[in-house]
N, C-alpha and C positions, 0 to 999 in steps of 0.2 A: 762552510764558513763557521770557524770557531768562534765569532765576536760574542762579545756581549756587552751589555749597558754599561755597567761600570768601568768595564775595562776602559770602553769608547769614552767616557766623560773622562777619565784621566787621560785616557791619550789626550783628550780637546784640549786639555789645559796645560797639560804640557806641549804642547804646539801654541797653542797662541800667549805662555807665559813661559817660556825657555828658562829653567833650572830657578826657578820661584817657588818656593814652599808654600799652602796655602796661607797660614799665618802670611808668610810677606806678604802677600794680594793683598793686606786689609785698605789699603791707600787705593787702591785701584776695584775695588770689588762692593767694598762694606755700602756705600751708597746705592749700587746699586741691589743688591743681594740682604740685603740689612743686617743689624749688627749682629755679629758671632755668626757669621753666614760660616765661616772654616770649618766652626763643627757639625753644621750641616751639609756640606760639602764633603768631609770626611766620612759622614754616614752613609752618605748616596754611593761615593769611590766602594767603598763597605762593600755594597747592595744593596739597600735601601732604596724605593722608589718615590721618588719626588712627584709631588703634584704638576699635573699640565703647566699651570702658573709660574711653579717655580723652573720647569725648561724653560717658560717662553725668556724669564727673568735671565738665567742661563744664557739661550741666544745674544740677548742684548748684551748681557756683561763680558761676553766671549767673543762677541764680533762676529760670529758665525756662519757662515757662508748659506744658502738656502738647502744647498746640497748635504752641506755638513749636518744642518739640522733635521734635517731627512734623514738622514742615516740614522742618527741620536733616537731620530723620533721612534723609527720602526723597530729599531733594538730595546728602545722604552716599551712600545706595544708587543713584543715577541714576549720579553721577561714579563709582564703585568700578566698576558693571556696564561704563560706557564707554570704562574706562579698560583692564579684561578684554580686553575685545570688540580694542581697538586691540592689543593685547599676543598674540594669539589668531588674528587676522584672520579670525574668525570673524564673518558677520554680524549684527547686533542684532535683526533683523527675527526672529518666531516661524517654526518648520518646519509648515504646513499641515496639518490632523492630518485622517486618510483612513480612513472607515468603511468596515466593509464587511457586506453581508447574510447572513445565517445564517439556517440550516431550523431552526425549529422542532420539537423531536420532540416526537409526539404520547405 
């Protein structure tokens, strides 16, 4: 799966706003995303990551199915984790987790 975050938020708004530029949204959007939300909305489509807050604001102003938002969400959490990991140089892969045996007391 090629997806990514951004791509996903433009797709969503292009599906639930058919051939609307963000500018036109402002009658339909500005109340709930608050004003000059387009050029924040432009920076996120960018790559820029938005706060928890402003998805959930997102869900609402988009209508967005719980499914949909699931999707949005875990591609939000994939790019946030990847973008750590580059910032970190730490690598993404898990630390192998290592048992060990113990006596039993009777």
């Amino acid at each position: 799966m090629n997806e990514n975050f951004k791509n996903k938020i433009r797709e969503l708004r292009e599906k639930h706003f058919p051939g609307q530029s963000l500018r036109g949204l402002s009658g339909e959007l500005e109340s709930k995303l608050g004003e000059h939300f387009y050029a924040y909305l432009s920076k996120i489509e960018a790559g820029a990551l938005p706060s928890v807050d402003f998805l959930k604001k997102i869900k609402e102003a988009y209508k967005l199915s719980e499914e949909e938002f699931h999707q949005l969400y875990e591609l939000y959490i994939r790019q946030k984790i990847e973008a750590e990991t580059e910032r970190s140089g730490l690598p993404l892969e898990p630390a192998p987790q290592l048992f060990r045996k113990t006596k039993k007391s009777k």
